[in-house]
N, C-alpha and C positions, 0 to 999 in steps of 0.2 A: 131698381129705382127708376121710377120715369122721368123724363123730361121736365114736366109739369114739377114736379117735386123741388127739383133747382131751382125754380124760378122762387121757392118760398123762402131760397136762402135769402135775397135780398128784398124782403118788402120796406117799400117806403113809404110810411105812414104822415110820417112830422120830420119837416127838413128843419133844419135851422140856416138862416143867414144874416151870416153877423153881416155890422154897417160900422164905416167909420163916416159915414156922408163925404167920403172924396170919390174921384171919379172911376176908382179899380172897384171900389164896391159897388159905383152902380153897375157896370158893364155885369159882374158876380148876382145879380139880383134879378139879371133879365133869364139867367140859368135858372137860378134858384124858382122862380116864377114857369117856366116851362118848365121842370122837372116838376114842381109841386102840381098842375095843370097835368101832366100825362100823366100822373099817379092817382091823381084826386087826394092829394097826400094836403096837411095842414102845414104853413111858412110861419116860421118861426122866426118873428126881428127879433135879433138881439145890438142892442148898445151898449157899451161903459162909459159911463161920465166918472170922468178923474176929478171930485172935488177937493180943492183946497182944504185946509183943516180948519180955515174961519169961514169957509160957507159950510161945513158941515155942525161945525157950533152953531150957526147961524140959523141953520134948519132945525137943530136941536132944541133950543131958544124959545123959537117961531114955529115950530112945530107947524111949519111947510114948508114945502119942497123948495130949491135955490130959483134964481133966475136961468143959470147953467143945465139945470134937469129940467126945469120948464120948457127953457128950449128946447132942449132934447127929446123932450115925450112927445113935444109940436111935432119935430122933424118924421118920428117916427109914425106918428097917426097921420103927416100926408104921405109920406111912401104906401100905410097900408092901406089909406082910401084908395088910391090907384090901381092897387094889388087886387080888391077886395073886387073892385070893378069889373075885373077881368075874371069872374066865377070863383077865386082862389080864396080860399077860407084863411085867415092872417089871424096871430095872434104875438102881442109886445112885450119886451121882456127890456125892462131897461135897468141894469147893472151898476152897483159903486163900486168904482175899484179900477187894477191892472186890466186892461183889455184881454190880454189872452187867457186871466182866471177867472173874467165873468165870463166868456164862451164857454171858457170848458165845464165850469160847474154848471153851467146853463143845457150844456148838452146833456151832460150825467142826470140832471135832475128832470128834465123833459126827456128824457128816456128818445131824443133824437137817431133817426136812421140814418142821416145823412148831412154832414155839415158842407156849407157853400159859401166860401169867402173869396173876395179879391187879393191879390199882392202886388207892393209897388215894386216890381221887379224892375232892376235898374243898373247898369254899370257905373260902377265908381273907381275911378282914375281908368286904367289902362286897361286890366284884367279883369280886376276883379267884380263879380257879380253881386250884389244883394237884392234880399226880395222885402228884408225888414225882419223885426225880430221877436214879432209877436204872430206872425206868420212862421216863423221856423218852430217857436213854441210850442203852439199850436199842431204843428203836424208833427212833431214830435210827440206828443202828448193824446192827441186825441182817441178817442176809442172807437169810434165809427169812420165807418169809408167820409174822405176826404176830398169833396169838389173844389179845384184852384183852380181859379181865373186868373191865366196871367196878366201881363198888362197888351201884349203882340196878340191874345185868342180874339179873335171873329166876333165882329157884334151886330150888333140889327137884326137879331134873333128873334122871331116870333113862339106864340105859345103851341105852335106847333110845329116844333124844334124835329129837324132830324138830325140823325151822322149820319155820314159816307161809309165809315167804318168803324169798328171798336176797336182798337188796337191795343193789345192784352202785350205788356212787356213783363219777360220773368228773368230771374237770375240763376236757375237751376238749383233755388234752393226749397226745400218742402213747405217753407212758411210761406213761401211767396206762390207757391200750387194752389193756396189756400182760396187765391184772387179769381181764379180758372171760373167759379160758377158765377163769379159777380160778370165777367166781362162776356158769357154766354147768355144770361139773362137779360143784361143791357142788349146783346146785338138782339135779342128774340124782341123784347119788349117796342124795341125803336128799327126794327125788321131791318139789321143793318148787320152785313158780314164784320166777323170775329177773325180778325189777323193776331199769331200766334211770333213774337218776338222774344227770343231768347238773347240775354247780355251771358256770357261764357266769362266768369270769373276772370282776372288778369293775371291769379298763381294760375291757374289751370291750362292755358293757352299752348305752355309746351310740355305739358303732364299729362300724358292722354291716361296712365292711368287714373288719378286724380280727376280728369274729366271725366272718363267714363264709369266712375264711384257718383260723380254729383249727377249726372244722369240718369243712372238706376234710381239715386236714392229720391229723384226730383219724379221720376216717373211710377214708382211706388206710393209716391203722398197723391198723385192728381187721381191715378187709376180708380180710387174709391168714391170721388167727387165729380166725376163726369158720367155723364148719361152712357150707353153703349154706342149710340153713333159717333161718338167723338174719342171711337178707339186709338184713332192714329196720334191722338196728342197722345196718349199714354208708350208711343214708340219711341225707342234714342234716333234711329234714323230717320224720324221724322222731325224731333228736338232739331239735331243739327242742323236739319235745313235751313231750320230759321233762326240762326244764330247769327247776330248781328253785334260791330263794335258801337260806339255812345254815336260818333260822328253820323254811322249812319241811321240810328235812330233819329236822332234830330233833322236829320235830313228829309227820312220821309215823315214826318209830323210837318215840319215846313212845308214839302210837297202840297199834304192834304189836311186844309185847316178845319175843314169838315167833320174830322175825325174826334173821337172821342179817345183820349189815352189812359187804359187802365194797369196802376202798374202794383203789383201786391209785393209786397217787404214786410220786411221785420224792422221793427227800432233799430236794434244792430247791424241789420240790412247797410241797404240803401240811405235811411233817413238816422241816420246813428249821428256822432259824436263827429263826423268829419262830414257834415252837411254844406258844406259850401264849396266841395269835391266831387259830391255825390250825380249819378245821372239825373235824379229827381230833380234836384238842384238847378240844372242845366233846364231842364225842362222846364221847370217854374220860370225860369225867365226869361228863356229863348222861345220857346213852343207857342205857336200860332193855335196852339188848340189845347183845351179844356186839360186838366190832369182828374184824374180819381186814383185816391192810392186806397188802398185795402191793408189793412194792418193785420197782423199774424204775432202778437206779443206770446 
């Protein structure tokens, strides 16, 4: 299998990016616009307007649109004159309903490669993190790799967007190998080295044989999905090296806000049922730099 071949795992044809017109989606849309721009890929707005039940009688009625979706279709036709400006082909998609059911059906039905949304990621009281709850949906749910802008990523981004680095984080599990060609293709595409960050489970830390089961079995799933020159990712001695606790993930993402972080899971992973625990998590609100998660359901 050559080289070239990987690179066809991830094409990005048509991005989506959803808008709630606050200020995380615009930062999310100067991404969205640079990725769509080094792709020649087609942007996709998407909006939900939540109507009342007497503007949509009202519409019903009147058989035309509310004052609420009038707005809304305005808003969205000046972001994509902007857009359009800048060489990028835009097309509008404006949604009735729960915000995070019109992305997703909006993804699955434009047959989307790539979703790119803001989150208001934000601490509340002492500890505790949130990034909002139609963003956790959402990346629970989705079917394509997953662009988050936190609210701390880098802005004043032009259309000729580069990274410092690709920074590919796994958990040694086979679903999350699956991510391996997406974070090679990014570094080829945007000529930016690919750093290989393993999280080593927390049962496994004083299990070496339990670790060294999820090693084989994590370096058995990548072995078939990587080119030949990237034998040494298919090595346990090479895994280990880059075997890193959450702390200091987060640390060097802080370090290097240049970076692009790609981290492949499974639902049950990383992004499962105890998402507000999770490193993803962490990342979405702490991380100075872009996430892409890669799903493996």
């Amino acid at each position: 299998m050559t080289e070239e071949s990987h690179l066809k795992q991830f094409p990005i044809r048509r991005i989506l990016y959803a808008t709630d017109f606050l200020e995380s989606s615009r930062l999310a849309l100067d991404y969205a616009v640079a990725f769509a721009h080094h792709y020649g890929a087609t942007l996709l707005m998407v909006h939900a307007v939540e109507l009342s039940q007497a503007a949509r009688e009202a519409e019903m009625i009147s058989v035309r649109p509310s004052v609420s979706r009038r707005a809304a279709m305005d808003r969205l036709e000046a972001l994509a004159s902007k857009v359009r400006r800048a060489g990028v082909s835009v097309e509008l998609d404006l949604g009735d309903g729960e915000p995070c059911q019109v992305i997703l059906d909006s993804a699955r039905r434009n047959h989307v490669d790539l979703l790119v949304m803001g989150t208001h990621g934000m601490h509340k009281g002492l500890d505790h993190l949130v990034i909002g709850s139609n963003t956790e949906k959402i990346l629970l749910a989705a079917h394509c790799p997953t662009l988050t802008i936190g609210r701390y990523v880098l802005g004043g981004i032009d259309l000729n967007m580069k990274f410092s680095e690709i920074l590919y984080i796994s958990d040694f599990t086979p679903e999350a190998a699956a991510a391996a060609p997406y974070a090679l293709a990014l570094g080829r595409d945007f000529s930016a080295p690919v750093e290989l960050c393993q999280m080593l489970p927390e049962i496994a830390e004083d299990n070496p044989i339990l670790r060294d089961e999820l090693i084989k079995q994590y370096c058995d799933a990548i072995r078939p999905v990587l080119p030949a020159e990237h034998e040494n990712w298919c090595k346990p001695a090479y895994q280990l090296k880059r075997s890193l606790v959450a702390e200091q993930v987060l640390e060097r993402a802080k370090s290097d806000p240049g970076s692009l972080i790609v981290l492949g899971v499974k639902t049950q992973s990383h992004l499962g049922r105890h998402l507000h625990t999770s490193l993803a998590y962490e990342l979405l609100v702490r991380s100075t730099c872009p996430l892409l998660t890669i799903h493996n359901r």
